[in-house]
C-alpha positions as CSV (number, residue, x, y, z in Angstrom):
1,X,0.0,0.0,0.0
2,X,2.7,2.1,0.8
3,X,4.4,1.7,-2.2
4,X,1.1,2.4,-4.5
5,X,0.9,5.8,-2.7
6,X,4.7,6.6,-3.3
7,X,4.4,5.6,-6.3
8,X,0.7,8.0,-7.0
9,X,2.6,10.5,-5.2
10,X,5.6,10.7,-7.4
11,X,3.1,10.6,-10.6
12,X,1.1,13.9,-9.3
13,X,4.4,15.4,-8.4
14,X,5.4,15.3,-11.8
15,X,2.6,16.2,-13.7
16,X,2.0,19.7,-11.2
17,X,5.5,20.1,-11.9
18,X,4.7,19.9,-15.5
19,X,2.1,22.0,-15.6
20,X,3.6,24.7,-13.6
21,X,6.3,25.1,-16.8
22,X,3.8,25.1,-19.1
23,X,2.9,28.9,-19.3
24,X,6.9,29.4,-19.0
25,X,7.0,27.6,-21.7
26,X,4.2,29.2,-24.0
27,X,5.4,32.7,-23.3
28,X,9.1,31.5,-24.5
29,X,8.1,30.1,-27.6
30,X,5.7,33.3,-27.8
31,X,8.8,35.9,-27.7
32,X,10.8,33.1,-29.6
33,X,8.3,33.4,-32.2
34,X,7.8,37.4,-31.9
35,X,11.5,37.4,-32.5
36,X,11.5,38.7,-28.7
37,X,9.2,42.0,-29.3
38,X,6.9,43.0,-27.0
39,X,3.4,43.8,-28.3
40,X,0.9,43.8,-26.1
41,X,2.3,44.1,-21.9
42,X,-0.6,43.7,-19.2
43,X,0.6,46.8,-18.2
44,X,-1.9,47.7,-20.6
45,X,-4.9,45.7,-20.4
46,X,-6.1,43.8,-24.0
47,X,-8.9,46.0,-25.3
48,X,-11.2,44.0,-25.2
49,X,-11.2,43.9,-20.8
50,X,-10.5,47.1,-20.4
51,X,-14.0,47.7,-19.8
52,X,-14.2,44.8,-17.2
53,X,-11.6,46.1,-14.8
54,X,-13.6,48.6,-12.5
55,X,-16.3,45.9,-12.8
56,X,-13.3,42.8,-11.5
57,X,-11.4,45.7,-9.1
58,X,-14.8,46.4,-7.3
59,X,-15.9,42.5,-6.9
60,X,-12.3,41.7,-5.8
61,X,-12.8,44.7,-2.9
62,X,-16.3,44.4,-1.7
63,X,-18.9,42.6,-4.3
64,X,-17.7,38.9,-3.3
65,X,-18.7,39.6,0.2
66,X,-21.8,41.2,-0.9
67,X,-22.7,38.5,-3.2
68,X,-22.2,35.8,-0.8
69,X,-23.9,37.4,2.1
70,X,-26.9,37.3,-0.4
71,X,-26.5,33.8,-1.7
72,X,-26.6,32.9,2.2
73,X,-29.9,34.9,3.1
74,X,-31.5,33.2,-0.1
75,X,-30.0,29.6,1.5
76,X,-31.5,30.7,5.0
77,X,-34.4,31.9,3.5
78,X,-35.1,28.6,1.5
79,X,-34.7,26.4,4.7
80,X,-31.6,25.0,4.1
81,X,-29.9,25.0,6.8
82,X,-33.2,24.2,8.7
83,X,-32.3,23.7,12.7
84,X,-28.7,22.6,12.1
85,X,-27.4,26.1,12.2
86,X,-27.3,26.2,16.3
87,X,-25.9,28.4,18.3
88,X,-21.7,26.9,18.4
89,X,-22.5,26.2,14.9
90,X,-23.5,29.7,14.0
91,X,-20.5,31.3,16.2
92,X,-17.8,28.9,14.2
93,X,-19.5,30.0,10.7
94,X,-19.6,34.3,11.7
95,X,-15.8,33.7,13.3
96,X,-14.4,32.0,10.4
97,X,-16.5,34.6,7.6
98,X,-15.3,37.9,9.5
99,X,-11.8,37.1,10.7
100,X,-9.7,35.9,7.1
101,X,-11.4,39.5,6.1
102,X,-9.8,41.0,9.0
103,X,-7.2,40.0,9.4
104,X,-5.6,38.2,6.3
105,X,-6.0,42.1,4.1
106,X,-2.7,43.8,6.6
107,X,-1.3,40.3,6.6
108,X,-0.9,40.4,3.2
109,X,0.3,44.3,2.9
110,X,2.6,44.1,5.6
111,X,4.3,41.0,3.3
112,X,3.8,42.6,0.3
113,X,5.0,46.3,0.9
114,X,7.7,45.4,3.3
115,X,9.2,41.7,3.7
116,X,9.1,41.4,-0.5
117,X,10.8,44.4,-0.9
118,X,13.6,43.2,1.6
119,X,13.7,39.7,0.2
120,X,14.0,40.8,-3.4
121,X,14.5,43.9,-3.1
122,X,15.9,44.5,-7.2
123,X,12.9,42.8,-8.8
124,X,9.6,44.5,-8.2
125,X,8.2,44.9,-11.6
126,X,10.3,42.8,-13.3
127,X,7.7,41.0,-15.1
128,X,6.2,43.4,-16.3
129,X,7.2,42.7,-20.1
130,X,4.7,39.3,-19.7
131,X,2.4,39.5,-21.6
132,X,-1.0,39.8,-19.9
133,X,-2.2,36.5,-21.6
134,X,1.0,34.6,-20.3
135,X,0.6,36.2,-17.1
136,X,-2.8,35.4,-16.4
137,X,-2.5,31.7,-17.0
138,X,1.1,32.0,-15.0
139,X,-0.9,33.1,-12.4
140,X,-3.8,30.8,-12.7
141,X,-2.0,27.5,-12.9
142,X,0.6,28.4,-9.9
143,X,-1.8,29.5,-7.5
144,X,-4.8,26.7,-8.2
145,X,-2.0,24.0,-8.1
146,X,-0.1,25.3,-5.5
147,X,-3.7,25.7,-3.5
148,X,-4.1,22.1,-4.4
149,X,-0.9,20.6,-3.0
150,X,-1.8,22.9,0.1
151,X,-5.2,21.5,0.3
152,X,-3.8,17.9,-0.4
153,X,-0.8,17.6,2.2
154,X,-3.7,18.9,4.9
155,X,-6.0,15.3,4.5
156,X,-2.9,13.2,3.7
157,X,-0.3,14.2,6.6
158,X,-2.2,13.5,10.1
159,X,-0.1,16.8,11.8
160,X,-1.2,18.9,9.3
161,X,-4.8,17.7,9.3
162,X,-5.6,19.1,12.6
163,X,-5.6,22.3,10.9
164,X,-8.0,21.7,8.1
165,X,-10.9,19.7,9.5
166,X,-12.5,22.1,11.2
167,X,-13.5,22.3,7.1
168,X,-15.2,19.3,7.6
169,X,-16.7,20.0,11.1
170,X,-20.2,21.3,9.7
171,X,-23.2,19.2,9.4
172,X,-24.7,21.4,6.5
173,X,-23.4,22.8,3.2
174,X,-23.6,26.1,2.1
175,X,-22.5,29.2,2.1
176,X,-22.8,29.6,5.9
177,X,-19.4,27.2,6.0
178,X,-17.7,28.3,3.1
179,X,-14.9,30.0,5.1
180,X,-15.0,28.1,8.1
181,X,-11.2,27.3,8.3
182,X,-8.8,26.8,11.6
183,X,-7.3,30.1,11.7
184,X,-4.0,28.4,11.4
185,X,-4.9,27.3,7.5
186,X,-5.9,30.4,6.9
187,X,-3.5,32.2,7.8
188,X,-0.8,30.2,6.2
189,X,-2.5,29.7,2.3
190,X,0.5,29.1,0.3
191,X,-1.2,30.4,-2.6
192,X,-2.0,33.6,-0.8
193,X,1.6,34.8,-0.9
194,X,2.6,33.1,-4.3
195,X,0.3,35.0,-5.7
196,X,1.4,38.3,-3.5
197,X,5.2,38.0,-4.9
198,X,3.8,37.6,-8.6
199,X,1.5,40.7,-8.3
200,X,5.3,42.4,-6.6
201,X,7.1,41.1,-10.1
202,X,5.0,42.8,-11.5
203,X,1.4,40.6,-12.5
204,X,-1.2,42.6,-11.0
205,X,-3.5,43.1,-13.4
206,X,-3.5,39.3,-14.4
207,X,-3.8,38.4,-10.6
208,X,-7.1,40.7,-10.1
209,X,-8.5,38.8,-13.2
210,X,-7.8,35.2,-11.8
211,X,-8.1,35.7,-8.1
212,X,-12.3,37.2,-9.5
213,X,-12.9,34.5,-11.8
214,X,-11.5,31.8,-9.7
215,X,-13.4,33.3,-6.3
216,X,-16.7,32.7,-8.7
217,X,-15.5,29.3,-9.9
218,X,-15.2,27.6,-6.3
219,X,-17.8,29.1,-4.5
């Protein structure tokens, strides 16, 4: 048994590691192609979304709350939680929704405005010649499958499942547990501050795009 999940391990390994070359890949034969000139950076956005960004900037500040505090008063109001949203339920739910909103935003600032810039302190914008196109699906690939080896190493190693089944605690699914997370897990998303030292490089734009289309996707 052991040896079948060494063996399944190794496999997944190496196909994530494959896919997380892929856009590295595409963009090179891209400029390769180009003959190395720049046409389109995401500095500048692609006509064609330019339009969309106040739209994506406005969901990725406030209008994903909104919209899932609405999808949870439809859910309440349609009985679906019925009498299984009790009182330590409830408290778990409204802990875990307000505090990653709280606390997680100067988390994120203080890591992005002053440990990055102490780490690496010559590369801020330095990909900003990426295309927006190769940095969007840069972005989208290395945060979902770094998200996913997060996720996975949570329900396969016993320490570091203490942690994540608070997930897994509620009797009822919905929007009333989406964010119910140990604050530990939270507060440690790998993906979180992959994507934070992409949008430093210099992938902003292509991070608000993915970060609102993908917050959609798994709700």
């Amino acid at each position: 048994m052991a040896t079948i999940q060494n063996s399944k391990l190794t496999r997944d390994l190496s196909i994530s590691l494959l896919l997380y070359t892929l856009p590295v890949l595409a963009i090179y034969l891209y400029f390769k192609l180009s003959n190395g000139v720049v046409s389109e950076s995401h500095i500048t956005l692609p006509s064609f979304l330019e339009f969309a960004k106040p739209a994506f900037t406005n969901i990725r500040t406030w209008g994903l709350t909104v919209f899932m505090l609405v999808l949870g008063i439809i859910e309440f109001s349609a009985g679906l939680y019925d009498d299984q949203w009790t009182g330590e339920e409830r408290k778990i739910d409204i802990i875990s929704f307000l505090a990653p909103k709280l606390i997680l935003p100067p988390v994120i600032a203080f890591f992005s405005l002053t440990v990055l810039p102490v780490l690496i302190p010559n590369l801020e914008n330095s990909l900003s010649w990426v295309p927006f196109w190769g940095g969007f699906f840069l972005i989208a690939i290395a945060d979902d499958l770094t998200q996913y080896w997060y996720h996975r190493l949570h329900h396969q190693v016993p320490f570091l499942w203490r942690f994540h089944r608070t997930h897994h605690s509620a009797p009822y699914m919905g929007m009333a547990m989406l964010s119910r997370q140990n604050f530990i897990y939270t507060i440690f998303f790998s993906q979180i501050y992959l994507t934070a030292t992409l949008t430093y490089l210099g992938l902003g734009l292509p991070a608000l795009f993915v970060l609102v289309l993908k917050s959609f996707i798994t709700l």
